[in-house]
Each structure stands twice: as structure tokens, then as C-alpha cells.
C-alpha positions in Angstrom: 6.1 -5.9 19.3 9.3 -3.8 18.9 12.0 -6.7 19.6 10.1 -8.7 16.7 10.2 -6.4 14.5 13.6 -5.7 14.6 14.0 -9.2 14.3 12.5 -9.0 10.9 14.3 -5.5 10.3 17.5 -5.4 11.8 16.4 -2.3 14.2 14.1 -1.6 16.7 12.0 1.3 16.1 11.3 4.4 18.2 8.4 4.0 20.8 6.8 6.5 22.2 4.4 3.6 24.8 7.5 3.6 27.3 6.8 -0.3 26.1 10.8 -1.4 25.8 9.6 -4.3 23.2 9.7 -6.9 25.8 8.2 -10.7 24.6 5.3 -10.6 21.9 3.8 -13.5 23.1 1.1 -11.3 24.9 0.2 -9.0 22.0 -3.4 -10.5 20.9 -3.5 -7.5 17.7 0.1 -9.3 16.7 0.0 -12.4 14.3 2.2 -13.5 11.8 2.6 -16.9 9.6 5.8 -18.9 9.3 7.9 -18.8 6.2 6.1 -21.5 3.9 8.3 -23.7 1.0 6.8 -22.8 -2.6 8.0 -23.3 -5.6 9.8 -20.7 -6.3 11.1 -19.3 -3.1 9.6 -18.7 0.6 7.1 -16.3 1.6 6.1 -14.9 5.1 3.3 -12.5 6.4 3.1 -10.6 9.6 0.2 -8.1 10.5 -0.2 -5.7 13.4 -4.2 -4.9 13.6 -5.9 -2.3 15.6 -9.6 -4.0 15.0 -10.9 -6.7 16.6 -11.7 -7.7 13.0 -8.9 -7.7 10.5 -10.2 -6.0 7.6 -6.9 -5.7 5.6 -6.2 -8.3 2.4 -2.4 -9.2 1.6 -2.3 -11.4 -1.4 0.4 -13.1 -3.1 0.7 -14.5 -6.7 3.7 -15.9 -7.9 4.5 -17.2 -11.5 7.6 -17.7 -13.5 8.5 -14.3 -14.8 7.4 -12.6 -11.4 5.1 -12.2 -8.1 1.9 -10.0 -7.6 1.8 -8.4 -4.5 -1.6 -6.8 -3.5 -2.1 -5.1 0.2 -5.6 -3.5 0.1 -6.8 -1.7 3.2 -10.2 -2.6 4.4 -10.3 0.7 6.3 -14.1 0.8 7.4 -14.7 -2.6 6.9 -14.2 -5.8 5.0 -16.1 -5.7 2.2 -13.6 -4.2 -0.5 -10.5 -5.4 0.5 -11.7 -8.8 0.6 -13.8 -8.0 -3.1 -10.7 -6.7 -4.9 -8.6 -9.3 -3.2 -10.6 -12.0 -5.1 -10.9 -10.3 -8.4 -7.9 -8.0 -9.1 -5.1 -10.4 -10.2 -7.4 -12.5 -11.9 -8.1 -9.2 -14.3 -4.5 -9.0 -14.8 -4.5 -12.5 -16.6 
């Protein structure tokens, strides 16, 4: 994971695994999605989970005087993350 994301950052970080980065291609807790054309720019999304379930939420909402940006942890489960996820933004409106 190391030599992507210094792809994405410009540096690879410190690991402590003795792991030197090497191809991502066999991290199954690794997945990201390609950059996507939208109106008003291009957005990506890359997550690194330690479940077999992925109980985080990233959201993006973008509109012509700015974006919304949620991440919401769904540390114990699902449930909330994907609740406020659904409901948050739209109580901004």
C-alpha cells in the first residue's frame, strides 16, 4: 500500500511491517475508485479497511457555491454511519 499512496501523496510513509510497499494489487483491505468527470471538477476515493465489512461512509455533495464532504466512522458497525450518511446533508438544505 505504501508505493500507492505515495502516488497519491508525493511520499512514502514510514512502515514499521518491514513491508517495502511493493505492488498493491494483492492488498484485498485496499480499494479505491477512479477519478470520475462531474460537473464541476473530478473526484476520487480511496479506502484502506481493517474489517471484512466496511463500516465507514464518505459522501460527497457538490453544488455551485461549494462541496460537502462528510467521512463518518462506522466504528462498531454500520448502522450510523450509513444513517447519518443518508440524512445529514439533506438537513443542511
Amino acid at each position: 500500500m505504501a508505493s500507492w499512496l505515495a502516488r497519491c501523496c508525493g511520499r512514502t510513509p514510514p512502515r514499521t511491517d518491514g513491508n517495502d510497499g511493493g505492488d498493491d494489487h494483492d492488498d484485498l483491505l485496499l480499494w479505491s475508485n477512479s477519478l470520475l468527470p462531474h460537473y464541476v471538477g473530478e473526484f476520487s476515493a480511496a479506502i484502506v479497511q481493517a474489517n471484512v465489512l466496511v463500516e465507514d461512509q464518505l459522501q460527497v455533495e457538490t453544488f455551485r457555491c461549494g462541496t460537502f464532504v462528510g467521512v463518518y466512522d462506522g466504528h462498531g458497525g454500520d448502522d450510523c454511519s450509513t444513517y447519518v450518511a443518508q440524512r445529514l446533508f439533506k438537513n443542511f438544505l
